[in-house]
C-alpha positions as CSV (number, residue, x, y, z in Angstrom):
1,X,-21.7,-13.8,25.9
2,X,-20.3,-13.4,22.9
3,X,-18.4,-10.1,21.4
4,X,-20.8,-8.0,19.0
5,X,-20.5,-7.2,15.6
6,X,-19.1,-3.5,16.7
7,X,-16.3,-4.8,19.0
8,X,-15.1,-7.2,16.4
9,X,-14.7,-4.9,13.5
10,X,-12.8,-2.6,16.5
11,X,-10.7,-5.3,16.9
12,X,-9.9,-6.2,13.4
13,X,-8.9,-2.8,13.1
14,X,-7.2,-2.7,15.9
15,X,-4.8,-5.9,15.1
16,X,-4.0,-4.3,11.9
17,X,-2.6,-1.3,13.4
18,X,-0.9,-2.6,15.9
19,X,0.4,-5.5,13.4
20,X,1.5,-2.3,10.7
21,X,3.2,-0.7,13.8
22,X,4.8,-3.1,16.1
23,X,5.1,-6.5,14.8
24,X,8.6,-6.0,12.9
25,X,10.4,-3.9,15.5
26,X,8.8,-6.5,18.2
27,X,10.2,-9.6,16.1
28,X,13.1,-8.8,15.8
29,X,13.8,-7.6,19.4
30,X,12.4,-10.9,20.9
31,X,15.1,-12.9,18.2
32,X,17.8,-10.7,19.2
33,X,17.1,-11.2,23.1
34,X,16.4,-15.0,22.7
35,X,20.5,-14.8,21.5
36,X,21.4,-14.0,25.0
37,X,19.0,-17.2,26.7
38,X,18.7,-21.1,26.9
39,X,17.3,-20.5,23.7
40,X,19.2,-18.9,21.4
41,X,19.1,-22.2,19.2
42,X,16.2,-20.6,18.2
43,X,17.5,-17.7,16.9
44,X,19.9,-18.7,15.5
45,X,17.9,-21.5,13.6
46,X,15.9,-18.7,12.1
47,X,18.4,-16.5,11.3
48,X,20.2,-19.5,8.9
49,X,16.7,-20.5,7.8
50,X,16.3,-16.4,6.8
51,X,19.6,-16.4,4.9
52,X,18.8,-19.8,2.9
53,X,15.6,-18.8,2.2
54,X,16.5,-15.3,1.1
55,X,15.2,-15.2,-2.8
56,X,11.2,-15.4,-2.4
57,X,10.2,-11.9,-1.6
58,X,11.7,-11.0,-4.9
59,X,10.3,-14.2,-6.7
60,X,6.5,-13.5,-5.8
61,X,6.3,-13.6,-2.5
62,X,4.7,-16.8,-0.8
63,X,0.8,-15.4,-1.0
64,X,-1.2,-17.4,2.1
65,X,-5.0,-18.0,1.2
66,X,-5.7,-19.4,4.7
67,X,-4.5,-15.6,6.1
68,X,-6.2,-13.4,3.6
69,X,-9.4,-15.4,2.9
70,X,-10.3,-14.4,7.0
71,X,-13.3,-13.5,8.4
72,X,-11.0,-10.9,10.3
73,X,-10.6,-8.9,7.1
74,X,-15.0,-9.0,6.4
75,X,-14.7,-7.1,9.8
76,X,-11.4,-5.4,9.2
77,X,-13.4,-3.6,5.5
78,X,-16.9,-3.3,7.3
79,X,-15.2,-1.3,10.0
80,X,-14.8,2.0,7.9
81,X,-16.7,0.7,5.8
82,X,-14.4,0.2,2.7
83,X,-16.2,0.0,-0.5
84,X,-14.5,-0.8,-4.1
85,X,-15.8,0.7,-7.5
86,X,-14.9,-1.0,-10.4
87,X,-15.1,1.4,-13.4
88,X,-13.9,-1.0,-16.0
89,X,-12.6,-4.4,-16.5
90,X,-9.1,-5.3,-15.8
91,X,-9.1,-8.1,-18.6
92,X,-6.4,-11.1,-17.0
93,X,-4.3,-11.7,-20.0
94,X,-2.7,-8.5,-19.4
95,X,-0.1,-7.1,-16.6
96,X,-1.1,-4.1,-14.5
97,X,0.7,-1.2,-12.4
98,X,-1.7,0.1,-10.4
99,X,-1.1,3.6,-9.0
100,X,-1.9,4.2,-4.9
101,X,-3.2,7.4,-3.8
102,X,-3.0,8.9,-1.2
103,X,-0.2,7.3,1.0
104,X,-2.3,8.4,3.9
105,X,-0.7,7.6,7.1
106,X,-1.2,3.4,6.6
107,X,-2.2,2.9,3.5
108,X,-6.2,1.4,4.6
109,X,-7.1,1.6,1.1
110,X,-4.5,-0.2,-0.9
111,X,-4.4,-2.9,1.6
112,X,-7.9,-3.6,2.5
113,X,-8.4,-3.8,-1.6
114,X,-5.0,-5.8,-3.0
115,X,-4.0,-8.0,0.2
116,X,-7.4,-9.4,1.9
117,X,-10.1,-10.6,-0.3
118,X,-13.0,-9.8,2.0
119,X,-12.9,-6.1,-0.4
120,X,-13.8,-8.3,-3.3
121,X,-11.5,-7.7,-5.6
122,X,-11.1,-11.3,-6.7
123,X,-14.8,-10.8,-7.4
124,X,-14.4,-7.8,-9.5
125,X,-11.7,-8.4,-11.3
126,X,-11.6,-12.3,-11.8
127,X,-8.5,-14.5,-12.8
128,X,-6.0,-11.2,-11.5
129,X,-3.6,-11.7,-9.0
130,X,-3.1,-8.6,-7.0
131,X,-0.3,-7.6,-4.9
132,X,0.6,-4.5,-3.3
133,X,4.5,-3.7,-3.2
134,X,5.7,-1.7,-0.2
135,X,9.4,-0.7,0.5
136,X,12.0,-3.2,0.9
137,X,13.2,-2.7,3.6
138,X,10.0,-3.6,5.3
139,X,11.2,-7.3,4.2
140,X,14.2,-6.8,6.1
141,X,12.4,-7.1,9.7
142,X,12.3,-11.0,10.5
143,X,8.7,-11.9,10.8
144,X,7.1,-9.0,9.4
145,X,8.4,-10.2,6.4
146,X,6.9,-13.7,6.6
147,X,3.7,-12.0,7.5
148,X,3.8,-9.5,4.4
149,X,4.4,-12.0,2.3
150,X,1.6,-14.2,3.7
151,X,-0.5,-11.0,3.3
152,X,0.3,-10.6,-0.3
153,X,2.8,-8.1,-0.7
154,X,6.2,-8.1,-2.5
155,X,8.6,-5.3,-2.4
156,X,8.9,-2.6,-4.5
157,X,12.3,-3.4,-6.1
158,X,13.4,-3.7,-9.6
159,X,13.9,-7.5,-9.3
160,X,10.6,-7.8,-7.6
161,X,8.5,-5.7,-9.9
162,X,10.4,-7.2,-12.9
163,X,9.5,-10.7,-11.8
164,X,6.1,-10.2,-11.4
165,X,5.1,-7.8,-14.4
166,X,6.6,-10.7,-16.4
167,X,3.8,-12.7,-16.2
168,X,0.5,-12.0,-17.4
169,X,-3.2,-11.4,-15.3
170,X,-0.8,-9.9,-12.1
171,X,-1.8,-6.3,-11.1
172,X,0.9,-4.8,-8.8
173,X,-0.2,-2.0,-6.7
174,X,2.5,0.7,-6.0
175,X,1.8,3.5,-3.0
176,X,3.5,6.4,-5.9
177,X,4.1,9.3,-3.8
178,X,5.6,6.9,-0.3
179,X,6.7,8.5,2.8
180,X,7.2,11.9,1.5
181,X,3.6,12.2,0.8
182,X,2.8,10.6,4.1
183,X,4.0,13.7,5.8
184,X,1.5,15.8,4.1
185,X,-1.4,13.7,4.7
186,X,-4.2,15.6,6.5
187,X,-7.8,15.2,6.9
188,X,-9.1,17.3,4.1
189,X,-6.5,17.7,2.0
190,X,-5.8,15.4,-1.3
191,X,-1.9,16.3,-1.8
192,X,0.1,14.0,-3.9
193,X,3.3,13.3,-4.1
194,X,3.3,13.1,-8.2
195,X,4.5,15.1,-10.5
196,X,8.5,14.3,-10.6
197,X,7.4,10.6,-9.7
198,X,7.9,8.2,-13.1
199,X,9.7,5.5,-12.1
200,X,6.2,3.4,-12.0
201,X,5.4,4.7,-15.6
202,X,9.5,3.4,-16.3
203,X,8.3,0.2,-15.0
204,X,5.2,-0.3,-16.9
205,X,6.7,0.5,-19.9
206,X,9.8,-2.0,-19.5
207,X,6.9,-4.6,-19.3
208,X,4.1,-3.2,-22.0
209,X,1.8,-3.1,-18.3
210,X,-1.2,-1.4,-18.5
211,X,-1.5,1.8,-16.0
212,X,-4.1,2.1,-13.9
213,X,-5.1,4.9,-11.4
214,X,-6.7,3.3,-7.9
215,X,-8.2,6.2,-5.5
216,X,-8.9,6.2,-1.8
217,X,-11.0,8.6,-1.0
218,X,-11.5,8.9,2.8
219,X,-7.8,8.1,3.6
220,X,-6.4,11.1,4.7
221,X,-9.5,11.3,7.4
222,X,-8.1,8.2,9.2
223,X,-6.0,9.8,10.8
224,X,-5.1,13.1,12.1
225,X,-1.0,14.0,12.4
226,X,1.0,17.0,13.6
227,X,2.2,18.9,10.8
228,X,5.5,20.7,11.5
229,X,6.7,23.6,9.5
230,X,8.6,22.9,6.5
231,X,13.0,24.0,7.5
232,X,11.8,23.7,11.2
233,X,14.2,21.2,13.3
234,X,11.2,19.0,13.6
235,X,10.5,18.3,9.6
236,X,14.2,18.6,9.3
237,X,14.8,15.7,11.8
238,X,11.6,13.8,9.7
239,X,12.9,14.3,6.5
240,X,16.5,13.1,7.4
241,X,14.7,9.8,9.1
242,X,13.6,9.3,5.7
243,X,16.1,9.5,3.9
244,X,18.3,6.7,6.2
245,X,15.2,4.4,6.7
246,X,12.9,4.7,3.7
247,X,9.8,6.0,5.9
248,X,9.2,9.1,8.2
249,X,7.7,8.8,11.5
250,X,4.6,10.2,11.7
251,X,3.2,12.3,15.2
252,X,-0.4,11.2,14.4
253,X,-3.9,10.6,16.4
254,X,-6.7,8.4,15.0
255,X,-10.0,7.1,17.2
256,X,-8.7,6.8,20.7
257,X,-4.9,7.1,19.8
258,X,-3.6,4.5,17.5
259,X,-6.8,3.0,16.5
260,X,-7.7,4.5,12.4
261,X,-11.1,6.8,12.7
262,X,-13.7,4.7,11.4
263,X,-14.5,6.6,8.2
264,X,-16.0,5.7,4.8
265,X,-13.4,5.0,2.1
266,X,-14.3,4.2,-1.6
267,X,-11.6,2.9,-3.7
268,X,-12.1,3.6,-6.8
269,X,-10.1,1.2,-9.8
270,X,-9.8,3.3,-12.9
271,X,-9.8,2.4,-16.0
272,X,-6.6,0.8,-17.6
273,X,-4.3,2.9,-19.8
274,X,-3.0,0.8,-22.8
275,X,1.3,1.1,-22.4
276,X,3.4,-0.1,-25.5
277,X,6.8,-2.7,-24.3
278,X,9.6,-0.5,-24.3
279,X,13.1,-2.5,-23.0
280,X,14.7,1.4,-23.2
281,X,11.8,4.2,-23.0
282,X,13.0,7.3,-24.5
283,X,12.1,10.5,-21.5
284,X,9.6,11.8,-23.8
285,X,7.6,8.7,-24.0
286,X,7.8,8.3,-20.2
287,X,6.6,11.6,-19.7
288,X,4.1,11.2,-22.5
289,X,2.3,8.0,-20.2
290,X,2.8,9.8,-17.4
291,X,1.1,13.3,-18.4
292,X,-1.8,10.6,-19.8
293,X,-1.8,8.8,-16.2
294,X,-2.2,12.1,-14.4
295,X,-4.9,13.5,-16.6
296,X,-6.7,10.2,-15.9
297,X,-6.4,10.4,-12.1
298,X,-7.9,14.1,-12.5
299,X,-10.9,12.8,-13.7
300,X,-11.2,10.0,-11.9
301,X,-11.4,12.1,-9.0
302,X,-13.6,14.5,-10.0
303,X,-16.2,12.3,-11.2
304,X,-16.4,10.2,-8.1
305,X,-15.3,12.7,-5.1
306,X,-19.1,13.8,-4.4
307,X,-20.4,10.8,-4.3
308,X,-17.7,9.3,-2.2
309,X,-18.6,12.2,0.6
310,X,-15.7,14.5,-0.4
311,X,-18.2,17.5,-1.0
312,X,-17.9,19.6,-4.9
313,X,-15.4,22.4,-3.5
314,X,-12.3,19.5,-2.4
315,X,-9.3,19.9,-4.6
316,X,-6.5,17.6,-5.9
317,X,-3.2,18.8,-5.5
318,X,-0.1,17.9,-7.0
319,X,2.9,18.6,-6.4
């Protein structure tokens, strides 16, 4: 008897997590213990493979049809469900930064929408490449990083970003406010970590790349974390994690521990905000694109926070 619809989109969730959480310390663990067996040729045979085949992260990545064209992903979106509104074209002759909010705790949204196709973006926005760039050092971790490239993902490094904003009808997807907004993520509560953020605008501009707000609504209800007092020992011991590693770790609880609530998100793709090509952007036109980009992610959130289930009285906060 096989499995039912249910179970498998529990599963597809499931894998995900797990995959998000574990793969990368469990990789490299099992390479570093294989070192000290009968078959440490193996390791070691990666580990000179790694090193020679160092540049591609930062070249585009090596994106894998076979992996994100699964039927996995179909029950991976309808899970939530995840549902994508498109409220303009993103034309392909053009380069795109697209803005993440919220961080959340895993980023559903972003991935689900820029990494599988099963979300349809392909379908919405045809002849655009999209690629969601989280932090380097993710690309660090043996295996995770041949999976996060196979998933579509390139880091979000100057090299990286520069490669890929080169060429046109590629929209890059950037999580803005990172692990520091992470720690405020609650279900509820729309906080963004924004306002003193404009190296993406920096970026766009270097490359005349249109700006483009994209909003998950539903992903702070994922998943619930404990929030410790800002100055306690706690966040103290958090925010100095963070600052060594890139990310935070998060005390959080989701549907029967580690497994995300299953919780509507609509992701919404605003529309695109015409940038000029500046090699050397003055501050004041930086924080002239900016003030534009966080008007336009006001609004975007207003118009479409009923309908997503958010309720008329839910704020956005910026901080």
């Amino acid at each position: 008897m096989g499995l039912s619809k249910r179970q498998l989109e529990v599963l597809s969730a499931l894998q995900w997590m797990l995959t998000f959480l574990f793969l990368g310390p469990v990789c490299t663990a099992l390479l570093l213990w294989l070192l000290f067996t009968r078959l440490w040729l193996v390791s070691v045979l990666y580990f000179a493979w790694w090193l020679l085949d160092w540049d591609p992260p930062g070249r585009g990545g090596r994106p894998c049809d076979w992996l994100r064209r699964r039927r996995i992903w179909t029950h991976f979106c309808d899970y939530f469900p995840i549902k994508v509104v498109r409220t303009a074209p993103l034309p392909p002759g053009r380069s795109y930064v697209l803005g993440a909010h919220p961080h959340g705790i895993a980023c559903a949204g972003a991935f689900a929408v820029l990494c599988p196709e099963a979300a349809g973006f392909p379908r919405l926005f045809p002849g655009l490449r999209p690629v969601l760039a989280p932090l380097r050092g993710l690309f660090l971790l043996p295996g995770y990083r041949e999976y996060l490239m196979s998933a579509g993902m390139c880091p979000v490094s100057r090299a990286s970003l520069d490669f890929l904003l080169s060429r046109p009808g590629v929209a890059v997807g950037i999580v803005v406010g990172g692990a520091a907004e992470a720690l405020d993520s609650a279900p509820g509560s729309y906080r963004l970590t924004l306002l003193r953020r404009t190296g993406f605008v920096r970026v766009a501009l270097r490359h005349g790349a249109c700006l483009v707000p994209l909003l998950s609504l539903g992903e702070p209800e994922l998943f619930a974390q404990a929030q410790f007092a800002p100055g306690g020992l706690a966040r103290r011991l958090q925010e100095r994690f963070r600052a060594l590693v890139g990310f935070a770790p998060c005390v959080i609880r989701g549907e029967w521990g580690l497994l995300p609530r299953p919780r509507p998100l609509t992701v919404v793709v605003g529309s695109p905000i015409p940038v000029p090509r500046r090699v050397k952007a003055t501050p004041e036109e930086v924080l002239h694109y900016h003030a534009l980009y966080v008007a336009a992610l006001r609004t975007l959130f207003e118009r479409h926070k009923v309908a997503a289930g958010l309720g008329p009285t839910c704020r956005l906060h910026l901080v």
